[in-house]
VMD Tcl script that draws the C-alpha trace (Angstrom):
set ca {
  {54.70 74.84 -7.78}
  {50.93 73.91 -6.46}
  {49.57 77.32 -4.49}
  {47.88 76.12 -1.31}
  {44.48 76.82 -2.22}
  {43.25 75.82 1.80}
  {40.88 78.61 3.04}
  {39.89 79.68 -0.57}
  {36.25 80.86 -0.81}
  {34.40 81.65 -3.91}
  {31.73 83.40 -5.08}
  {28.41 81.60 -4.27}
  {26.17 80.58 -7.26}
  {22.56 81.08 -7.53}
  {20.14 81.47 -7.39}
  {18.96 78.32 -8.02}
  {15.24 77.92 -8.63}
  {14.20 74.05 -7.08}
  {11.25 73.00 -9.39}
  {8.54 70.05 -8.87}
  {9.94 68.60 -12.15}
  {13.56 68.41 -11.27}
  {12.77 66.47 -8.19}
  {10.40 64.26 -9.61}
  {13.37 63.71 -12.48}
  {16.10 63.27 -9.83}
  {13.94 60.98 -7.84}
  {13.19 58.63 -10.84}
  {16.92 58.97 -11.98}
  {18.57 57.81 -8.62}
  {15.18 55.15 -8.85}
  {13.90 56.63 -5.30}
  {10.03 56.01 -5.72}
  {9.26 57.55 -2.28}
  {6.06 59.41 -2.70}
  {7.07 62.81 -0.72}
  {9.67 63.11 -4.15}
  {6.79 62.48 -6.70}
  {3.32 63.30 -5.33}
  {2.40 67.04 -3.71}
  {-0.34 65.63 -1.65}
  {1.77 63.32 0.45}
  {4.45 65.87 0.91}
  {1.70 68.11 2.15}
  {0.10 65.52 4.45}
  {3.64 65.01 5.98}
  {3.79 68.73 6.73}
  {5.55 70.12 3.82}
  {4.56 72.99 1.30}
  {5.34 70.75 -1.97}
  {7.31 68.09 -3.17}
  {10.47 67.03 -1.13}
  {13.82 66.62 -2.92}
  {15.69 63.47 -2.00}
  {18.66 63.91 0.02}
  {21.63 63.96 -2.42}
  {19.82 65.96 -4.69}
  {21.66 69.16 -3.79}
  {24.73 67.59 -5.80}
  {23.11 69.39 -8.51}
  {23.74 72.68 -7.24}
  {26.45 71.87 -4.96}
  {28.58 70.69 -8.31}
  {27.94 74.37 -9.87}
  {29.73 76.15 -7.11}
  {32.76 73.64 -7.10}
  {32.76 74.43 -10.73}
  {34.38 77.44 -9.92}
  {37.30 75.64 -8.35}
  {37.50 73.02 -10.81}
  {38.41 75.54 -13.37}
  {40.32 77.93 -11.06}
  {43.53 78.01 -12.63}
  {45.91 78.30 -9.65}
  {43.76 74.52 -8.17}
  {45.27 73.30 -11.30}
  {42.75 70.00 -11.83}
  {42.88 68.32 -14.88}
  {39.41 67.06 -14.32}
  {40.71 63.69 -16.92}
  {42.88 62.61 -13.58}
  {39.93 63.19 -11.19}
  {38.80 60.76 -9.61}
  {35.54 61.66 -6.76}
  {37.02 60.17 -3.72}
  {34.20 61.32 -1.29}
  {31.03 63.15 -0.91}
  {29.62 63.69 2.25}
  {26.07 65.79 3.41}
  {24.47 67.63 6.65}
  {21.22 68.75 6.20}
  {19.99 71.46 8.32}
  {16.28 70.96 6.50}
  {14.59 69.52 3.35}
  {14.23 71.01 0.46}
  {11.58 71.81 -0.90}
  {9.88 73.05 -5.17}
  {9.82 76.69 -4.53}
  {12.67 77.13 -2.43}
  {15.19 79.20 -4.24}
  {18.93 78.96 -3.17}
  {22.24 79.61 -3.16}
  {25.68 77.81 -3.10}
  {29.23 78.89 -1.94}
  {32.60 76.39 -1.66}
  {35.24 76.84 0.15}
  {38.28 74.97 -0.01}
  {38.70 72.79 3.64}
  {41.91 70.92 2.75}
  {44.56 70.82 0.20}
  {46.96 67.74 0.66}
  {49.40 66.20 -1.20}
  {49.32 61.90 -1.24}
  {51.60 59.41 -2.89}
  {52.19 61.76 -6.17}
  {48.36 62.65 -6.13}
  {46.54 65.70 -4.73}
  {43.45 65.46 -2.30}
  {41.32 68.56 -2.65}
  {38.26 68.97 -0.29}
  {35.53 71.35 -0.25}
  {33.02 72.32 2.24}
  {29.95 73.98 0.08}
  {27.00 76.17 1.76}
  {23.61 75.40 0.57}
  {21.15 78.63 1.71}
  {18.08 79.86 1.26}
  {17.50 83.59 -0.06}
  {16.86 84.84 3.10}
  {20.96 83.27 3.33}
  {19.66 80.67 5.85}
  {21.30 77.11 6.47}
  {19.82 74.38 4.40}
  {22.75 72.10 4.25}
  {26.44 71.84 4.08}
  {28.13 69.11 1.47}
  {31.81 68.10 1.95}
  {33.31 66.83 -0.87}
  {36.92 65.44 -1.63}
  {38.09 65.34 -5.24}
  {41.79 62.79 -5.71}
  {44.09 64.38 -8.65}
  {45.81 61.34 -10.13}
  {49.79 62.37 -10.09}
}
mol new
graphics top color blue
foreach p $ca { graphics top sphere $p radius 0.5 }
foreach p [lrange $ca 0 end-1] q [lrange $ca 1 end] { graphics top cylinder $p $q radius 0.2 }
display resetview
């Protein structure tokens, strides 16, 4: 029998240290050229303290915390049925190299569907100072 994992919070990861490289690396990965992800000066001009990390770059750390419930083994995921079904993101501010954060997940829904299992987690992005930086909402389908 599944065990409802709904409500389930884990321990938050981190800290994770954002660097100037691994945006610049992200940015050129997901091929966004925008010069507030690759050149300190323009971030600056536009008001920020360094380089500014595209939006869905927090999948990085986000996928660390989930980690946890991936390989919880009362969630039960054999990750070779997953399929990623949705990923969803509300940013409170950018992100920016230097900022240092943390991640926690909590599971938001636990369904059953046509033999296969929807799992969706709501994960925490915040600073040290435990401040809101974003929230990411994925939704994970477990092939029956």
């Amino acid at each position: 029998m599944t065990v409802d994992l709904t409500g389930r919070e884990y321990p938050a990861v981190g800290p994770y240290h954002v660097g100037s490289e691994d945006i610049r690396n992200f940015a050129t990965a997901v091929k966004n050229m925008h010069p507030l992800h690759h050149d300190v000066e323009a971030a600056r001009a536009a008001g920020h303290k360094d380089l500014v990390a595209p939006p869905t770059y927090l999948v990085t750390i986000a996928q660390r915390a989930e980690a946890l419930m991936v390989n919880d083994p009362e969630a039960e995921v054999d990750f070779s049925r997953v399929v990623h079904a949705d990923q969803r993101f509300t940013h409170h501010r950018a992100v920016v190299a230097g900022d240092e954060l943390f991640a926690q997940a909590t599971v938001t829904s636990a369904k059953e569907l046509a033999g296969n299992r929807l799992l969706t987690t709501a994960t925490e992005i915040t600073n040290a100072d435990r401040a809101p930086i974003a929230t990411i909402t994925s939704t994970l389908l477990i092939r029956g």
